[in-house]
C-alpha positions, -999 to 999 in steps of 0.1 A, spaced: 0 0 0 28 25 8 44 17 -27 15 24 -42 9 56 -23 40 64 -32 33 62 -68 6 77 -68 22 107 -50 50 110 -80 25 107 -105 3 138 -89 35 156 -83 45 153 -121 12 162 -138 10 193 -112 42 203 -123 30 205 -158 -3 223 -149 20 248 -126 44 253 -160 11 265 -179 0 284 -154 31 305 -149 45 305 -183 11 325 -196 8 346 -167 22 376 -179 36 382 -217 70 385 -207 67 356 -178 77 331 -211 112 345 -209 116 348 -171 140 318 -171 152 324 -135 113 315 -124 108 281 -152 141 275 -173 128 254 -199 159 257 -222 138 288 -238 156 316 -259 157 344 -233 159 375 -256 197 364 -263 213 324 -260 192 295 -252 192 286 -217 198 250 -200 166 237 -188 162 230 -152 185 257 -138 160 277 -120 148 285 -82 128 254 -86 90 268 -76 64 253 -101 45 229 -74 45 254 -50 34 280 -69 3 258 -84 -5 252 -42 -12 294 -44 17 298 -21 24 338 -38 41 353 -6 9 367 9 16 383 42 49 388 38 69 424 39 102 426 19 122 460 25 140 469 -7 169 491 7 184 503 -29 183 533 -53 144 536 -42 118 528 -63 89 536 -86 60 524 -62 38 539 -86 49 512 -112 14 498 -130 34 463 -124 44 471 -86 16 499 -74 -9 471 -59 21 452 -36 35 485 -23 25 485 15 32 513 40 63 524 51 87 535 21 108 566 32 129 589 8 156 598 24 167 628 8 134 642 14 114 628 41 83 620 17 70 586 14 80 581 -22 118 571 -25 121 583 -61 145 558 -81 174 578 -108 184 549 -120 158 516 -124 182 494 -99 158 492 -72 128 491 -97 144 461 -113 152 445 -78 117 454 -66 102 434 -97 123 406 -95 108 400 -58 73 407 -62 62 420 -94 22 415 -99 13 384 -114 -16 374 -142 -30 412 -148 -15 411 -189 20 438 -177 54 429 -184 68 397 -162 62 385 -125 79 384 -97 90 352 -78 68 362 -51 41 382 -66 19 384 -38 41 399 -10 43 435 -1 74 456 -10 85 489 11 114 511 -7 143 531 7 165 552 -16 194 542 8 222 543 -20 213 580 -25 218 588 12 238 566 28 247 577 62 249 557 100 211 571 105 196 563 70 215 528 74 191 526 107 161 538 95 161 513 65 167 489 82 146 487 110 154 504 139 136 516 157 113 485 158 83 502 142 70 510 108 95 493 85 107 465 114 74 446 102 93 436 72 104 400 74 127 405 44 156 432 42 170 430 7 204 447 5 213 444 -31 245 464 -34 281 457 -16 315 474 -10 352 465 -27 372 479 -1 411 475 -11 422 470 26 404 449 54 391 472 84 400 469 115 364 458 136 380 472 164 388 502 159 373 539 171 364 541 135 347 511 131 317 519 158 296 523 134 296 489 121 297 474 158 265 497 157 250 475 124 258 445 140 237 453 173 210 468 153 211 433 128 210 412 159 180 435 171 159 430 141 167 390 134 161 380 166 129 404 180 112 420 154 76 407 140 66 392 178 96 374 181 99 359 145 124 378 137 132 389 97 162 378 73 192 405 60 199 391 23 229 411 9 246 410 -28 282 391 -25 292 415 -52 304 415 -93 340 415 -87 353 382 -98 377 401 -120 385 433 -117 369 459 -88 364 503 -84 376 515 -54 385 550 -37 421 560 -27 414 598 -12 390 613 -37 403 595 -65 385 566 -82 405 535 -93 399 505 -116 422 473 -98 428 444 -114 451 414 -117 486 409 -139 496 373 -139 519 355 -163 524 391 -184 487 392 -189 458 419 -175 430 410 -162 445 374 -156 442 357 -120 451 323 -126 413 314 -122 407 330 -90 382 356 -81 405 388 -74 377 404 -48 371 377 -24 340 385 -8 354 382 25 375 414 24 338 434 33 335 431 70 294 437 64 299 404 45 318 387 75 286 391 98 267 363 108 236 384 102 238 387 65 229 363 42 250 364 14 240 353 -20 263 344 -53 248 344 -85 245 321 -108 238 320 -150 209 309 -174 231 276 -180 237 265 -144 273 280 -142 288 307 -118 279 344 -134 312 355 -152 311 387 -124 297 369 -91 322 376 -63 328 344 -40 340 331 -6 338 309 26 307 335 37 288 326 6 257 311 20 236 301 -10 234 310 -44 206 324 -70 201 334 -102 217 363 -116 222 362 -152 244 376 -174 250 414 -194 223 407 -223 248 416 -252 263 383 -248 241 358 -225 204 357 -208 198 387 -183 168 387 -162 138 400 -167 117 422 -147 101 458 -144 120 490 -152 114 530 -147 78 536 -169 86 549 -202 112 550 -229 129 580 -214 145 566 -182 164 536 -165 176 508 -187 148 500 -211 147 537 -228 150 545 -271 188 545 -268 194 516 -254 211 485 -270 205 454 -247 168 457 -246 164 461 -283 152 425 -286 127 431 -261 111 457 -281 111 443 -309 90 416 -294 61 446 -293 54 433 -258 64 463 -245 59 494 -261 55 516 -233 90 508 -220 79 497 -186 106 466 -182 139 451 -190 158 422 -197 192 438 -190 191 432 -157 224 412 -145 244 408 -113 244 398 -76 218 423 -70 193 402 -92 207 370 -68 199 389 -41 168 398 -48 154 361 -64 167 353 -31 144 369 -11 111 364 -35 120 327 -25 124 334 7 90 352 8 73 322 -4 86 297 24 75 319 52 44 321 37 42 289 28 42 287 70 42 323 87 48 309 122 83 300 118 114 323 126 139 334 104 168 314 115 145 284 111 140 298 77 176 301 71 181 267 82 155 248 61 169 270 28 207 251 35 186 217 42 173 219 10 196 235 -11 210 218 -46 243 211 -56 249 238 -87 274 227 -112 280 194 -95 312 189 -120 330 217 -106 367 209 -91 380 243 -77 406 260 -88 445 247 -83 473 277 -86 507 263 -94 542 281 -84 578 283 -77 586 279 -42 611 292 -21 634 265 -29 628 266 -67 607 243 -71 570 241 -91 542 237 -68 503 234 -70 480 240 -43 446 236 -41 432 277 -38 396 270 -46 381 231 -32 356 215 -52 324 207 -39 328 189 -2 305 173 17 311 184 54 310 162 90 268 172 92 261 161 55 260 197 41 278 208 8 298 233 3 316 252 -27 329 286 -23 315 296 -55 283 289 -43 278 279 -9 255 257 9 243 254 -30 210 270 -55 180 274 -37 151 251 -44 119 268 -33 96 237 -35 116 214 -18 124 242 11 84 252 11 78 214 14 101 213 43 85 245 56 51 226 55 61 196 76 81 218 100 63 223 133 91 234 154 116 262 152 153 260 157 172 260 195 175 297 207 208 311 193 238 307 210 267 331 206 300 321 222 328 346 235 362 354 214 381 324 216 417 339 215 453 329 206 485 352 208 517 336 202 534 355 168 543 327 146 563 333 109 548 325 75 573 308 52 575 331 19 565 309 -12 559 270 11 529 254 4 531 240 37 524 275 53 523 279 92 498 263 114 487 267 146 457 250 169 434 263 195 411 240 221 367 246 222 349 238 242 313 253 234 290 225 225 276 240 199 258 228 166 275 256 141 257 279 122 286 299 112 321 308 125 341 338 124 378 343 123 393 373 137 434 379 130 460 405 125 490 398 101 523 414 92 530 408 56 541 431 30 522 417 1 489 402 12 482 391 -15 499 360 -16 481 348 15 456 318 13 441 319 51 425 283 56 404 275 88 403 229 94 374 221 119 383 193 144 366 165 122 391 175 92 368 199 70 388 223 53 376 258 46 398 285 24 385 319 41 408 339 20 419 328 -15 453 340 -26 455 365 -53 435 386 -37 431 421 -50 446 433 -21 465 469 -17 487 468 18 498 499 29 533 505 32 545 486 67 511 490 85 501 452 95 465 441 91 445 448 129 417 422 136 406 417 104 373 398 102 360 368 79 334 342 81 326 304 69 293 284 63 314 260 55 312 242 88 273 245 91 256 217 113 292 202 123 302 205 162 324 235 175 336 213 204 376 205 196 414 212 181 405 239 154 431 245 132 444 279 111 469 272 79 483 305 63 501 296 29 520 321 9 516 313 -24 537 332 -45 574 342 -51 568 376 -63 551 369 -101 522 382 -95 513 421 -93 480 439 -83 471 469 -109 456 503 -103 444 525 -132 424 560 -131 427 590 -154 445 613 -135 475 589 -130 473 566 -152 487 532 -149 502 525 -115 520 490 -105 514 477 -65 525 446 -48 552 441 -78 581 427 -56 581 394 -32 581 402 2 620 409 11 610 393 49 587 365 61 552 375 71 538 370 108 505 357 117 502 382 148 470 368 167 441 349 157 402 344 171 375 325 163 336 328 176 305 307 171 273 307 163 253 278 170 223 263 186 
């Protein structure tokens, strides 16, 4: 009998999936080429696509699960609530910050495009949908005023007006060229965000508390940063050649110390063919990844609403990427785009999914949330071995070492890539999880600074590195760990800073090649990184830290801007060993 039950079950589950492909792929005349929400293998305005590599949400939207009664803050470049695809989802409690009206007027479509992405109205004949077309958006135009008390009022504190939100998505990120010092006077502010993060996870909505999702960032290859008032394009010279990193991503995503807190959720992105996007930064504090797309001169973007009319945003009479869209006639008024590319999209399919399985059961709280997305999560790209960097070492001899693991199943059964984290989120099997759960998570546990001292030297170019161990004793199941350290070491660069949890699983927290500018004999101060890379394992043991330096002095970091031109750092190897000054490590656990 429970065979045939079984059967039965697959067989209902199969013809609802067709029914729920009908239904979604004719809600909307641009829904077709929303690949992100059904990837058939369907041209997307550009290249064919590679069916199947989607968010995975047909059976549960054919259930009606829509995100009803769910709030997603959009904290961006504001948006157009008055958008005839977004006007009926907009809720109370948008703020422009610039002027204190309640209509954060978007300059540039971003936060329009990230708006419609999440929750875009379905089945009433405009444009696309979003992946949660049902839930209710509020808008800040944060990126247009981006102070300590804008950053608090868009993201809710106090807890009122927008601290109903059970959603903040955060679809922008920072390249700096230097880690910061967490500790530092000048770094209250961010101790600030982290208090405020806490706040808001833990106690907003009666307890339930709400998710941070935050963009790991489009600098795989090249990043922009500021040195004084002066803007610089950094990239990578490797073997004589620009632009060429030996296959690693040149802005880890771990050099953002936003990024290194437990209480953002970061989010890769991934392409119309399963692969990671050509842009997506990546590290150990990747927790899942989404779809992103690609620049729609060359590969599928995504596609979703834009600044009405041909006059503004991307979609206007000028514009090249969306020329196949209008020549479609399916939207002559100019209202959407498929240009839309980059982590920001991630981040914001992210948390449309994440709308629709706490819906799909609003009494659970966001860590539980959290938890059931890395329970469920696939494994993206499955093929994908890593990245090995090869080099002379200090004794002359050629070396490989292995910067970037494959995919690795860890000590609780969870796998892990740094490309893409805990894996690609699969909203039907997390909202069927979601259904059956009846019970959130332990309460959070948070353990002190676990602390170790002794100054230890990094060999230069030694693939062995230096390691050294420290004893825990917190029973704790992990939901992620931090690493705090300070290092002397005149090109950073060649570092590769691995973290080996007392069951053997091997995290790379900091991949070598890193885009890295060190000032000139100022040692890195309690620089701060993360890793999901240990989730669900035990905190109790010997942990281990490994620092390699990977490189002999072939290697160079690139700075170019208009006023000076093209300047050379990091061009010469280290003339003295590094020293691995102090390290820490905290957990978060249950």
């Amino acid at each position: 009998m429970y065979i045939k039950k079984t059967l039965l079950s697959c067989c209902l589950l199969g013809a609802f999936s067709s029914l729920a492909a009908d239904n979604l792929t004719n809600s909307d005349p641009l829904t077709p080429y929303q690949w992100h929400l059904n990837n058939t293998g369907q041209n997307s305005f550009t290249t064919d696509t590679v069916a199947g590599e989607d968010l995975h949400l047909l059976n549960t939207d054919m259930q009606g699960i829509q995100g009803d009664g769910v709030t997603v803050t959009i904290i961006d470049s504001g948006i157009e609530l008055s958008h005839p695809d977004l006007v009926n989802n907009v809720t109370a409690g948008s703020l422009n910050l610039l002027t204190g009206t309640a209509t954060p007027t978007d300059n540039t479509g971003h936060g329009t495009a990230v708006a419609g992405i999440i929750a875009a109205q379905a089945n009433n004949n405009i444009g696309g949908r979003g992946v949660a077309p049902q839930a209710n958006i509020v808008g800040f135009n944060y990126l247009d005023a981006q102070s300590t008390s804008h950053w608090l009022q868009s993201h809710g504190m106090p807890l009122t007006g927008s601290a109903n939100a059970r959603v903040y998505n955060q679809s922008y990120s920072s390249k700096p060229a230097l880690f910061t010092n967490v500790d530092a006077e000048h770094a209250l502010s961010l101790q600030l965000k982290e208090r405020v993060m806490q706040q808001v996870s833990l106690n907003s909505n009666n307890g339930l508390g709400a998710l941070f999702v935050k963009s790991a960032g489009n600098a795989f290859y090249q990043y922009t940063t500021f040195i004084g008032d002066t803007q610089f394009q950094v990239f990578p010279y490797e073997q004589q050649q620009q632009f060429n990193n030996a296959g690693l991503p040149f802005h880890n995503a771990n050099l953002s110390a936003d990024n290194a807190s437990f209480w953002n959720m970061l989010v890769s992105a991934y392409n119309a063919n399963g692969k990671l996007a050509s842009y997506s930064s990546v590290g150990a504090n990747v927790f899942l990844t989404a779809p992103g797309g690609e620049n729609a001169q060359s590969q599928a973007g995504i596609v979703t609403t834009d600044i009405s009319g041909c006059n503004a945003g991307f979609n206007t009479i000028d514009s090249t990427t969306d020329t196949p869209l209008q020549n479609t006639g399916l939207d002559s008024h100019c209202d959407a785009t498929a240009a839309m590319y980059g982590t920001s999209a991630a981040a914001a399919n992210t948390s449309g999914a994440i709308a629709l399985v706490m819906s799909a059961n609003p009494q659970l709280d966001g860590r539980t949330i959290k938890h059931i997305l890395a329970s469920t999560a696939r494994k993206l790209d499955a093929n994908n071995t890593g990245v090995d960097i090869n080099f002379t070492d200090n004794y002359g001899d050629a070396t490989r070492y292995n910067a970037i693991p494959g995919w690795q199943q860890n000590a609780a059964g969870y796998n892990f890539h740094t490309f893409y984290g805990l894996g690609a989120i699969d909203v039907d099997a997390a909202v069927t999880m979601a259904q059956n759960t009846t019970s959130s998570l332990p309460a959070l546990h948070i353990s002190n600074w676990h602390s170790k001292n002794t100054p230890l030297s990094i060999p230069d170019a030694n693939v062995n590195g230096v390691q050294d161990s420290l004893a825990i004793t917190d029973n704790l199941t992990i939901e992620a760990v931090q690493l705090k350290l300070s290092i002397d070491h005149a090109r950073m660069r060649d570092l590769a800073i691995e973290l080996i949890s007392p069951v053997g699983t091997r995290s790379v927290l900091l991949s070598p090649r890193t885009g890295l500018i060190n000032a000139a004999d100022t040692p890195v101060q309690n620089a701060l990184l993360l890793s999901q890379h240990f989730y669900g394992e035990s905190a109790a043991g010997q942990w281990k830290i490994r620092l390699i330096d990977t490189d002999n002095g072939t290697s160079q970091t690139l700075l170019y801007s208009e006023q000076t031109g093209l300047l050379s750092m990091n061009d010469t190897n280290n003339s003295v060993d590094g020293t691995l000054l102090s390290w820490s490590l905290r957990f978060y656990g249950h």
